[in-house]
C-alpha positions, -999 to +999 in steps of 0.1 A: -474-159+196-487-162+236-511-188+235-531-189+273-559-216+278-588-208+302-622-222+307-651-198+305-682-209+323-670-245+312-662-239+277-625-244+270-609-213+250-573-212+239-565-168+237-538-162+214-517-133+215-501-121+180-476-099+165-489-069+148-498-071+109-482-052+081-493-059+046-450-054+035-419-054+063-381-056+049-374-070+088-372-110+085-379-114+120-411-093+118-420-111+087-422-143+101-442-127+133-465-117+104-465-150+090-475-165+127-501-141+130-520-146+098-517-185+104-536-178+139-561-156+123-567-184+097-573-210+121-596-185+147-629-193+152-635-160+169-609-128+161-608-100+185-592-076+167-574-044+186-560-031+156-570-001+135-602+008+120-608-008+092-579-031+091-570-064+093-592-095+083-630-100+071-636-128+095-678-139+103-667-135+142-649-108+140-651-083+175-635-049+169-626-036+202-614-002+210-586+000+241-570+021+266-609+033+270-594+051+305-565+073+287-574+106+278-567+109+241-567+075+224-580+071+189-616+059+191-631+036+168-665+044+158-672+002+150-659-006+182-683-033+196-666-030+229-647-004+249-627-020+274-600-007+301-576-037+312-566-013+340-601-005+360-618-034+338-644-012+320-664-030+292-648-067+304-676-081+314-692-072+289-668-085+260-664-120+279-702-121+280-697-118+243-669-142+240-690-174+258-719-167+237-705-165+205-678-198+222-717-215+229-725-216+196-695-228+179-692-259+203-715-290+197-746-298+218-739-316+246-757-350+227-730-347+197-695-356+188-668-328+190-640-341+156-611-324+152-600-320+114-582-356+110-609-370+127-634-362+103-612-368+073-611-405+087-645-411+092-650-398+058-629-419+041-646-446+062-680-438+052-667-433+013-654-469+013-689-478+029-712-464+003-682-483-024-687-512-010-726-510-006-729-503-043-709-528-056-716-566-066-684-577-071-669-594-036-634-587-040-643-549-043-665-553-016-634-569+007-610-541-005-635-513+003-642-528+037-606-535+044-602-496+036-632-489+058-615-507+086-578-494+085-599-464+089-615-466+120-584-481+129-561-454+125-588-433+143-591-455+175-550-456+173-556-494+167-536-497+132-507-477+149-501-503+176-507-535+157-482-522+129-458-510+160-460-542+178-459-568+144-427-547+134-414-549+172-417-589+169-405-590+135-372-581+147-367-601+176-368-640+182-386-650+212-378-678+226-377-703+255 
């Protein structure tokens, strides 16, 4: 894969450029290139697919484009939602127009958080132990639920990772006068 990051009109965008897809290949090489680009596609929030008509993957943010618009020729898709030219930049504009609006909506509002996937798998855990703790009466499940709570935010402020670095670093070593 080529992966390229650019900003458009603020919003950051990583493109990533894939192999081609086969459903079968008896080439290892291309089968892992196949393997890379299904794991891109699986973790795309917006696919602009290049490939034939009526291939390739049901995705909710799909764009089929059809190329080459300025050669004489070329297979035309009839679904194309775009018909672009990456040598006199026909239909460009148009499809990065498309790209930041659909990129708008998929980012949070400028008054919200942006969590990555580990992130929010923290603060859930967090807020599970929370609601444990809330809704029990006995104080040593309390503790344990807000100790859990805690190593928590902990591991997602980097907190837990330094204290465990640093009580391991001066476990080892005498310090003295």
């Amino acid at each position: 894969t080529i992966e390229v990051p650019v900003a458009l009109e603020g919003i950051p965008v990583l493109f990533i450029d894939t192999a081609g897809l086969r459903e079968t290949t008896d080439d290892r090489i291309e089968a892992m290139g196949i393997g890379r680009t299904r794991e891109a596609m699986g973790g795309a929030d917006i696919i602009l697919w290049l490939g034939d008509e009526n291939s390739g993957p049901e995705h909710a943010q799909r764009i089929e484009i059809e190329t080459k618009r300025d050669i004489r020729g070329q297979i035309i898709k009839s679904n194309a939602a775009f018909r672009v030219s990456a040598v006199s930049g026909a239909g460009m504009t148009d499809l990065v127009r498309a790209i930041i609006e659909r990129a708008k909506m998929l980012v949070p509002p400028p008054d919200h958080f942006a969590v990555n996937q580990r992130q929010r798998m923290l603060l859930a855990d967090c807020a599970s132990a929370l609601t444990e703790a809330a809704g029990s009466k006995d104080w040593l499940i309390v503790a344990e639920n807000l100790r859990q709570a805690r190593l928590s935010l902990d591991t997602l402020t980097g907190r837990a990772h330094t204290e465990d670095m640093l009580d391991m670093l001066f476990s080892k070593f005498c310090v003295g006068k």
